[in-house]
ZADO-1210 file (C-alpha; in nm, 4 decimals, padded with zeros to 6 digits):
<atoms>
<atom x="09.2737" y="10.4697" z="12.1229" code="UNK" pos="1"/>
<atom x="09.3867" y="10.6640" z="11.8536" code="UNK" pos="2"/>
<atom x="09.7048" y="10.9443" z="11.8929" code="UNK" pos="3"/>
<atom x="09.5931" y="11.2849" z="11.7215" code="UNK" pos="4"/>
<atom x="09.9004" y="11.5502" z="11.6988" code="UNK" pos="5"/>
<atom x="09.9224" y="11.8663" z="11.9155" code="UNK" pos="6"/>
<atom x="09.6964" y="12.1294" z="11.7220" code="UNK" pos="7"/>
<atom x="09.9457" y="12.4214" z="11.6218" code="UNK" pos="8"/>
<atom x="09.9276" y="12.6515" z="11.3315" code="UNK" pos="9"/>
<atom x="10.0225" y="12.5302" z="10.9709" code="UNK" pos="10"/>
<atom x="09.8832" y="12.1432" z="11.0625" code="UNK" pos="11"/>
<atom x="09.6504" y="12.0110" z="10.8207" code="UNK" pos="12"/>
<atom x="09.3609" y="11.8418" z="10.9234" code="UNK" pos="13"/>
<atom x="09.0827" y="11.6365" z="10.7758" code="UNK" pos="14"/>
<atom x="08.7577" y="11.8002" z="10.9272" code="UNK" pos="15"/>
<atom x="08.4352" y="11.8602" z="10.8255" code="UNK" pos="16"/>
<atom x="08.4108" y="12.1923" z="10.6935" code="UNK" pos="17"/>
<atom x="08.0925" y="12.4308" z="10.6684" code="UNK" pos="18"/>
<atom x="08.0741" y="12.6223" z="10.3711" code="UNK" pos="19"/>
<atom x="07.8636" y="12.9414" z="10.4351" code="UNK" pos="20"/>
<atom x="07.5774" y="12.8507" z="10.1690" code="UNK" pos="21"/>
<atom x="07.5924" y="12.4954" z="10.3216" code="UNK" pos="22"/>
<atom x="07.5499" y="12.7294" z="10.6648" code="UNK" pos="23"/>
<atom x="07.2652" y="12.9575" z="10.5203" code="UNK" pos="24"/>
<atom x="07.0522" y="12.6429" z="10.4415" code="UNK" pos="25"/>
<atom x="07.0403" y="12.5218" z="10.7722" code="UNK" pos="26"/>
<atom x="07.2904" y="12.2507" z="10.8125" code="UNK" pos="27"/>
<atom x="07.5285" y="12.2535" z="11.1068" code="UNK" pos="28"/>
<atom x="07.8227" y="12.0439" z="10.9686" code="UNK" pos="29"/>
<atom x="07.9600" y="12.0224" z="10.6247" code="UNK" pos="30"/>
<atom x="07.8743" y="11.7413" z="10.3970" code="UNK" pos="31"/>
<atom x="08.2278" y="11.5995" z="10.4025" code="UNK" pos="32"/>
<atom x="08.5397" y="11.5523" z="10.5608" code="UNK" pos="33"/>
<atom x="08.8478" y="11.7798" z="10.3429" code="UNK" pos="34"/>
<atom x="09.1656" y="11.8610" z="10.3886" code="UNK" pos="35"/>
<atom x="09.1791" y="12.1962" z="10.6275" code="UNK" pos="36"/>
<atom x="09.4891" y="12.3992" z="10.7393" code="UNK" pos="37"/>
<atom x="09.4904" y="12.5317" z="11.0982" code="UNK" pos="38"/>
<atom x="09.5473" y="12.9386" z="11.1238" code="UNK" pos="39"/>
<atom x="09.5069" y="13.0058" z="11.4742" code="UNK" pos="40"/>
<atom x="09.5556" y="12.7879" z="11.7697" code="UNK" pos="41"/>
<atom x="09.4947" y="12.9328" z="12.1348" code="UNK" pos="42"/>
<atom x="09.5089" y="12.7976" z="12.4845" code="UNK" pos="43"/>
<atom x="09.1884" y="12.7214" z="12.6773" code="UNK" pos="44"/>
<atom x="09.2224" y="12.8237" z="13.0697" code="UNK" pos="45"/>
<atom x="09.1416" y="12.5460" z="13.2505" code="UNK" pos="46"/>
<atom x="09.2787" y="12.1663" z="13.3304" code="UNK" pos="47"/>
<atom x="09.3152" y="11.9996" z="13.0236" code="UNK" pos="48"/>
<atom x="09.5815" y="12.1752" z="12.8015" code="UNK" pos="49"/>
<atom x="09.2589" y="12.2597" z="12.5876" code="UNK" pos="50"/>
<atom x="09.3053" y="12.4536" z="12.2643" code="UNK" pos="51"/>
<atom x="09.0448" y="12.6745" z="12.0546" code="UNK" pos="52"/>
<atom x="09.1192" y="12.6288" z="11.6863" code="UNK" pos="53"/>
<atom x="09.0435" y="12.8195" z="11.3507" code="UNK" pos="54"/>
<atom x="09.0599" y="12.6415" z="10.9916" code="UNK" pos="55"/>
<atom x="09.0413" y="12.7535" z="10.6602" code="UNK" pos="56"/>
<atom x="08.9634" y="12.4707" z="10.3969" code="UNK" pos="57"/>
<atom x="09.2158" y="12.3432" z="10.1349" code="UNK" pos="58"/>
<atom x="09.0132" y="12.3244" z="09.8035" code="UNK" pos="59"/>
<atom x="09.1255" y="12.2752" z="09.4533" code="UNK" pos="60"/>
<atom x="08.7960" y="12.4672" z="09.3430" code="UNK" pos="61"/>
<atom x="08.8549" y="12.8576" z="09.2537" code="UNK" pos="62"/>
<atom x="08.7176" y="13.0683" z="09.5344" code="UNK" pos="63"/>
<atom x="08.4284" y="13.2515" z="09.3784" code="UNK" pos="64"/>
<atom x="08.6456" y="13.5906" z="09.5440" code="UNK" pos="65"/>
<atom x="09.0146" y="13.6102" z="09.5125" code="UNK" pos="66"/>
<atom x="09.0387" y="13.8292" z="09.8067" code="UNK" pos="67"/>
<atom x="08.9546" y="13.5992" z="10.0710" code="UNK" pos="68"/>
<atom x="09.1747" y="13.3145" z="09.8943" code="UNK" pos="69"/>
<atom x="09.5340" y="13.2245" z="09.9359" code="UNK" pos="70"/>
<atom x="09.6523" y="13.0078" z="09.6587" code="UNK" pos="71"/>
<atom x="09.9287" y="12.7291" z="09.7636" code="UNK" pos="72"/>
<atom x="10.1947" y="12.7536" z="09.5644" code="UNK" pos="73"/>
<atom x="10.2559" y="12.4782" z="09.3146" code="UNK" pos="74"/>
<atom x="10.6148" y="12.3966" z="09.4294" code="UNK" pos="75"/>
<atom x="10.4479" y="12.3657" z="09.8042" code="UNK" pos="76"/>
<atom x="10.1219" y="12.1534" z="09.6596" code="UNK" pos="77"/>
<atom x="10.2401" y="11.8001" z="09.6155" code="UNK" pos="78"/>
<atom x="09.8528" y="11.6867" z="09.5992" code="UNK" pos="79"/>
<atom x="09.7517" y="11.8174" z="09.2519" code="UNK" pos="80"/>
<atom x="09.4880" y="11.5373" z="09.1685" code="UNK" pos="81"/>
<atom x="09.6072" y="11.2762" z="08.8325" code="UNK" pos="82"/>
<atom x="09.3685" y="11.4037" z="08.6252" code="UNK" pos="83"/>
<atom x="09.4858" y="11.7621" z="08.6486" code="UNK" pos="84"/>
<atom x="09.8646" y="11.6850" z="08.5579" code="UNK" pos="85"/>
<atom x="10.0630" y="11.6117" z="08.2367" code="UNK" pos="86"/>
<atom x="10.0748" y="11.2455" z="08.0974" code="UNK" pos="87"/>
<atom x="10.4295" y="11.2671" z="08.1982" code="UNK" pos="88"/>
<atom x="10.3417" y="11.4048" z="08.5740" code="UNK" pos="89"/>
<atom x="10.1058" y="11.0893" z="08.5840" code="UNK" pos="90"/>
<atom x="10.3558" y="10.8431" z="08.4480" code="UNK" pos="91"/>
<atom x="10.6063" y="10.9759" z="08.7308" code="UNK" pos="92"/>
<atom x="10.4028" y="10.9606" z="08.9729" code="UNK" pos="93"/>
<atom x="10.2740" y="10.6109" z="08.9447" code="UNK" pos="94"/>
<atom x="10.6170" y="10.4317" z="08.8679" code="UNK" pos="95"/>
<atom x="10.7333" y="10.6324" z="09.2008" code="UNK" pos="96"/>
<atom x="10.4658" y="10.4601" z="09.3645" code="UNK" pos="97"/>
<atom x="10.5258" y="10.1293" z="09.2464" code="UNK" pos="98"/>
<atom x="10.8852" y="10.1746" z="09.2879" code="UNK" pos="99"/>
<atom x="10.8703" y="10.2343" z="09.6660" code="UNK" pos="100"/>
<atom x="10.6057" y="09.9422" z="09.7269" code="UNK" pos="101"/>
<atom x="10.8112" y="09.6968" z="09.5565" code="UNK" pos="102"/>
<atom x="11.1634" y="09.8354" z="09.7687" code="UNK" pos="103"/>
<atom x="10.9635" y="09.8059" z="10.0871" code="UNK" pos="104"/>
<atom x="10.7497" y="09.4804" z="10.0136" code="UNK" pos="105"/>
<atom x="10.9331" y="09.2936" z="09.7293" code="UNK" pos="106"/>
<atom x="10.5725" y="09.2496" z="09.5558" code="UNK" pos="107"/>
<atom x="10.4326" y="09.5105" z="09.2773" code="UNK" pos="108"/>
<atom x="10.0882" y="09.6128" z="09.3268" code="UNK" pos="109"/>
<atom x="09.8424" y="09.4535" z="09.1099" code="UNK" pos="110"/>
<atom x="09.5683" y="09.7312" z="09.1381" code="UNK" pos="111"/>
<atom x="09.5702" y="10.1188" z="09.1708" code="UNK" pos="112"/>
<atom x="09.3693" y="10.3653" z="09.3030" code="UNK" pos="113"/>
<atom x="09.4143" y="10.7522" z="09.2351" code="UNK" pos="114"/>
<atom x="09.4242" y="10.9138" z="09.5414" code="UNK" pos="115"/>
<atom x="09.1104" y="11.0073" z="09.6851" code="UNK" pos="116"/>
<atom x="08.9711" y="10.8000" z="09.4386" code="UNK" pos="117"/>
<atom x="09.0121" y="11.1288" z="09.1550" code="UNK" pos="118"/>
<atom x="09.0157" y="11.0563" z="08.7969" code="UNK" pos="119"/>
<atom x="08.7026" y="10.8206" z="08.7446" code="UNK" pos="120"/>
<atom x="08.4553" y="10.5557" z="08.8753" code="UNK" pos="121"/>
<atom x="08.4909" y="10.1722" z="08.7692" code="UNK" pos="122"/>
<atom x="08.5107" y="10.1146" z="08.4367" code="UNK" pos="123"/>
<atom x="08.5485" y="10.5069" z="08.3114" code="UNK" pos="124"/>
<atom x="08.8571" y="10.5851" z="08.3912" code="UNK" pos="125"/>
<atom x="09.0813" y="10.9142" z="08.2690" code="UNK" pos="126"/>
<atom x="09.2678" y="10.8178" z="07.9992" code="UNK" pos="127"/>
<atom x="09.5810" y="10.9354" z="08.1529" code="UNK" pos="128"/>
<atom x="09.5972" y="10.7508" z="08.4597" code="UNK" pos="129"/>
<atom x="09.4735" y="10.4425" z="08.2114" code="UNK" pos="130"/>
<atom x="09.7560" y="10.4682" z="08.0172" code="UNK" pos="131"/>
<atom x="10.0036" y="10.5137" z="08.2666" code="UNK" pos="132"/>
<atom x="09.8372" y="10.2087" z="08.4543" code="UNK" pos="133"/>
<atom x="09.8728" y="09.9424" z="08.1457" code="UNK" pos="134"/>
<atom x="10.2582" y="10.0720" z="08.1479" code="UNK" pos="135"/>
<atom x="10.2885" y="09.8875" z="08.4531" code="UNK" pos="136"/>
<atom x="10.0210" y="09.6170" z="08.4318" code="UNK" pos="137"/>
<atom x="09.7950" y="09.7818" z="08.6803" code="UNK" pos="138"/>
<atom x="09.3790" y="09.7334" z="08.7217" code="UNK" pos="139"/>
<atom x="09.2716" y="10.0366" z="08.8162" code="UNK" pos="140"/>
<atom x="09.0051" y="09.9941" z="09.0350" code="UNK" pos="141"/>
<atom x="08.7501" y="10.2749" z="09.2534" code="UNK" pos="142"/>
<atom x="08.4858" y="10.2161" z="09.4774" code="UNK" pos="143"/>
<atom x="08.1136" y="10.1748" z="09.4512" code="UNK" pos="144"/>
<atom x="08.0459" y="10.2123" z="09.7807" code="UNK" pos="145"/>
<atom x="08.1876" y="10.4658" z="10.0387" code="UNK" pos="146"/>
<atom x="08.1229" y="10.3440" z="10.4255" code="UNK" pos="147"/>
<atom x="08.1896" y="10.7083" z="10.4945" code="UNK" pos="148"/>
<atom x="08.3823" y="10.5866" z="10.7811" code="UNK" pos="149"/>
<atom x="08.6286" y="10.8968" z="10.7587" code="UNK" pos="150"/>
<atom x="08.3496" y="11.1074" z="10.8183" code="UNK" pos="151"/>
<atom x="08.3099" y="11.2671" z="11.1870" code="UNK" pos="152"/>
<atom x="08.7126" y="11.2495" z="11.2968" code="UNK" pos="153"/>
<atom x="08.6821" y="10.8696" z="11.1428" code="UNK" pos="154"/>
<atom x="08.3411" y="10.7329" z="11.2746" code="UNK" pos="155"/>
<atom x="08.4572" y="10.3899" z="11.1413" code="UNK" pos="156"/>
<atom x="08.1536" y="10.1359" z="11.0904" code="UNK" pos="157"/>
<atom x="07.9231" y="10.2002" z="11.3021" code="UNK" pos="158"/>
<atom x="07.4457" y="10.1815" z="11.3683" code="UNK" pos="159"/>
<atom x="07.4602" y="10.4226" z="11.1224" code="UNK" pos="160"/>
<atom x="07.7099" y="10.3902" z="10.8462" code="UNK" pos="161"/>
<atom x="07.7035" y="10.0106" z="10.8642" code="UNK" pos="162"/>
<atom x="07.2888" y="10.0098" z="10.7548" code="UNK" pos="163"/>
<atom x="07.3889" y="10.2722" z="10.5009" code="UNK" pos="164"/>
<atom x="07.6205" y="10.0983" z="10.3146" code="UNK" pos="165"/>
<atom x="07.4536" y="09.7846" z="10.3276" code="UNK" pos="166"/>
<atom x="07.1143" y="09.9881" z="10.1254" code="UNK" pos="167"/>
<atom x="07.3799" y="10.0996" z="09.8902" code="UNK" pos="168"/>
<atom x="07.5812" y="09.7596" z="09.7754" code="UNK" pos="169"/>
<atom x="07.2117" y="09.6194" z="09.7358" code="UNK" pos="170"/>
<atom x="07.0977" y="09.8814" z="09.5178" code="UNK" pos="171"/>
<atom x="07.3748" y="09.8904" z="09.3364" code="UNK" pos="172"/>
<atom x="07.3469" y="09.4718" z="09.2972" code="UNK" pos="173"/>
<atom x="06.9951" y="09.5588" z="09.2044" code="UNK" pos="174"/>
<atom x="07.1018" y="09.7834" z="08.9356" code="UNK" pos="175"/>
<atom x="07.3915" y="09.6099" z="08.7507" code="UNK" pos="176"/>
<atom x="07.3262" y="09.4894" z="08.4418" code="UNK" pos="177"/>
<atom x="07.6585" y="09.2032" z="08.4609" code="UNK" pos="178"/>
<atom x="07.7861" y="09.0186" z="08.7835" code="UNK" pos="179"/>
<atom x="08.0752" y="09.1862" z="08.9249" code="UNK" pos="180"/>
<atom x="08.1691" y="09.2446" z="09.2642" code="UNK" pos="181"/>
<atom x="08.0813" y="09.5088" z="09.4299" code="UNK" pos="182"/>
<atom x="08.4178" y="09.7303" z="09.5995" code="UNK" pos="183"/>
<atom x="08.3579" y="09.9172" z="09.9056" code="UNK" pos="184"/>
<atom x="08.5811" y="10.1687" z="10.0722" code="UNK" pos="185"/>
<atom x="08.7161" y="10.1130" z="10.3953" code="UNK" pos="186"/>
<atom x="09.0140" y="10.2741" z="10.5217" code="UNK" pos="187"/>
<atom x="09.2407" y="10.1460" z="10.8142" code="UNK" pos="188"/>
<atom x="09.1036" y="10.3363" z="11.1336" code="UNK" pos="189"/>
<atom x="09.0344" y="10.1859" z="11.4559" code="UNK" pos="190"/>
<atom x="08.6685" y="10.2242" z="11.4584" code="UNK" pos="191"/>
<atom x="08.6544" y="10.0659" z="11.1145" code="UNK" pos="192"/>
<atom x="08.8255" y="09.7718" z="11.2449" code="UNK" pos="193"/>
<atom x="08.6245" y="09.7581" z="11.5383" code="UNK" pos="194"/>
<atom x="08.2727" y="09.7440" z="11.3796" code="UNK" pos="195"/>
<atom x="08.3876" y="09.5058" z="11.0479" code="UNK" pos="196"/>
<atom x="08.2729" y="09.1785" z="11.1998" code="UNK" pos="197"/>
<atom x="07.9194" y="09.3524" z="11.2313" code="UNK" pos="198"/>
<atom x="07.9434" y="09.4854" z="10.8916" code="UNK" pos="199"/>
<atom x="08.0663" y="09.1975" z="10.6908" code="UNK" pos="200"/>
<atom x="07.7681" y="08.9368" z="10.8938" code="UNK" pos="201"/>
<atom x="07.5633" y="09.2240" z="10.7934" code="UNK" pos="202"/>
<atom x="07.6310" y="09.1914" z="10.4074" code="UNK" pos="203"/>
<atom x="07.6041" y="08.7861" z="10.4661" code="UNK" pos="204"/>
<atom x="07.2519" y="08.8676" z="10.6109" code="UNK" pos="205"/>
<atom x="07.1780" y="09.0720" z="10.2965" code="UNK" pos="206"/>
<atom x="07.2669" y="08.8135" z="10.0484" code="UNK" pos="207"/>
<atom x="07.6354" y="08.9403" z="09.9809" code="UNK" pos="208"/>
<atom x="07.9333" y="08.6902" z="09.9413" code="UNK" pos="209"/>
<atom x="08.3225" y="08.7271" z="09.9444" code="UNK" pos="210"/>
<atom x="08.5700" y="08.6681" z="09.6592" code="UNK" pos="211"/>
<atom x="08.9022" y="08.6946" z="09.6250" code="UNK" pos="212"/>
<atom x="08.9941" y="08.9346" z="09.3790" code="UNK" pos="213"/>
<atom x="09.1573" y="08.8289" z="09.0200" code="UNK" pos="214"/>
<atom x="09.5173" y="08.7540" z="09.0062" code="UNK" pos="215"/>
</atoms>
């Protein structure tokens, strides 16, 4: 069973926040799952140790009215996505990333992946996070499927995202124009783990099979 943290003011969350125009059109639960920062954290009465939280969402979108925004300050945001930094920021922060997987492993990554997969889809890639990639021999590769298993305090694979991400890798297979394979984003979550036998005989059943990827 997975270990979530004590809910207290300040902790940042990834939960599934309702914009109000997402709210006006009917829908009871935001489309994704984003970074949110807890303001207010109260007890429950009762057996339990229950808390009652409030969160306001961490974008990198402008609010459409400064007054009910708070901008993080820059020395305090360490998550400013590749694409929005310097070719130097980019540089640095790629060669600290393969600096500290090759001290803790002994092995230097192969592939890369901008974090939360910003700065391009497979084959368009920024330029920036290109360059800074060939500097260290990297393949930068991003999905072309998302299992959404993040989604809903990390559903993993599951009767529902399992079928839905099997529809997308075929029409995706439909719609290529070379043979490639086709990535899809899983992340390391219990659930995930649970349900991947089901998925991956499900992708057999649909025609799909594995390869290792390229040296």
């Amino acid at each position: 069973m997975a270990s979530f943290p004590e809910p207290q003011v300040g902790l940042v969350i990834s939960y599934a926040y309702l914009w109000s125009d997402e709210a006006e059109q009917g829908q009871v639960e935001g489309r994704k799952d984003r970074p949110c920062a807890i303001v207010v954290a109260t007890e429950i009465p009762g057996p339990g140790q229950r808390k009652q939280v409030a969160v306001v969402p961490i974008t990198h979108a402008p609010s459409h009215d400064p007054r009910v925004a708070i901008e993080i300050p820059r020395r305090l945001n360490n998550t400013t996505p590749l694409p929005q930094q310097t070719q130097a920021g980019v540089n640095s922060e790629i060669t600290q990333a393969q600096n500290a997987i090759i001290a803790a492993t002994g092995i230097a990554p192969k592939r890369f992946r901008a974090p939360y997969g910003f700065g391009g889809v497979t084959g368009r890639v920024d330029p920036k996070i290109q360059a800074a990639a060939n500097q260290h021999g990297l393949t930068v590769v991003y999905w072309d499927v998302d299992t959404q298993d993040t989604q809903k305090n990390g559903q993993g694979l599951n009767g529902r995202t399992i079928p839905a991400s099997v529809l997308a890798a075929k029409a995706l297979a439909r719609r290529a124009t070379n043979a490639r394979p086709v990535n899809i984003l899983m992340h390391v979550l219990p659930a995930t783990a649970k349900g991947l036998p089901v998925f991956v005989a499900a992708l057999k059943k649909a025609g799909f099979t594995f390869v290792d990827p390229p040296p």
